[in-house]
C-alpha positions in Angstrom: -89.4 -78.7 -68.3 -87.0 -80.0 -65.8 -84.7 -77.1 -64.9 -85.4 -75.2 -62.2 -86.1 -71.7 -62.8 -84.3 -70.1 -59.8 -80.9 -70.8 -57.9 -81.2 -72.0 -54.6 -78.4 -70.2 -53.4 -75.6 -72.5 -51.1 -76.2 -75.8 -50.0 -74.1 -75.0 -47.2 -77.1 -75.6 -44.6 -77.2 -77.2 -40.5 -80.7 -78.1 -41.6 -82.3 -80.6 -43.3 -84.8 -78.7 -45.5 -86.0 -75.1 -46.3 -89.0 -75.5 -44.4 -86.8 -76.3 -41.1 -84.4 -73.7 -41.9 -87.5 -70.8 -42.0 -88.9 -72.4 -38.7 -85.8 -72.3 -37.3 -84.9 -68.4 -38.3 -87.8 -67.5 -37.1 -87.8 -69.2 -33.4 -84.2 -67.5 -33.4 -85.6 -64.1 -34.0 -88.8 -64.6 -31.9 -86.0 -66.0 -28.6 -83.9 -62.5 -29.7 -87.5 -60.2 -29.8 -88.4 -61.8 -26.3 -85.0 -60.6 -25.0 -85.1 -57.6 -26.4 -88.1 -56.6 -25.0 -87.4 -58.4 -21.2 -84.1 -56.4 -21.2 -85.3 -53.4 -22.2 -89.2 -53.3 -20.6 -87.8 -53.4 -16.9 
């Protein structure tokens, strides 16, 4: 019962863990969504 049951994908990764990774994906796209909407709402 050891094996995992999915791939993980690439280990290719600036981050540490997954959890960081997600966090970090999603202050990325929040930074991008505030832009976005600063550029555009003038």
């Amino acid at each position: 019962m050891s094996e995992q049951k999915f791939a993980r994908g690439t280990s290719l990764s600036i981050f540490v863990s997954d959890r960081r990774e997600d966090i970090g994906a999603l202050v990325f796209a929040l930074v991008i969504a505030l832009g976005v909407v600063l550029i555009i709402g003038r």
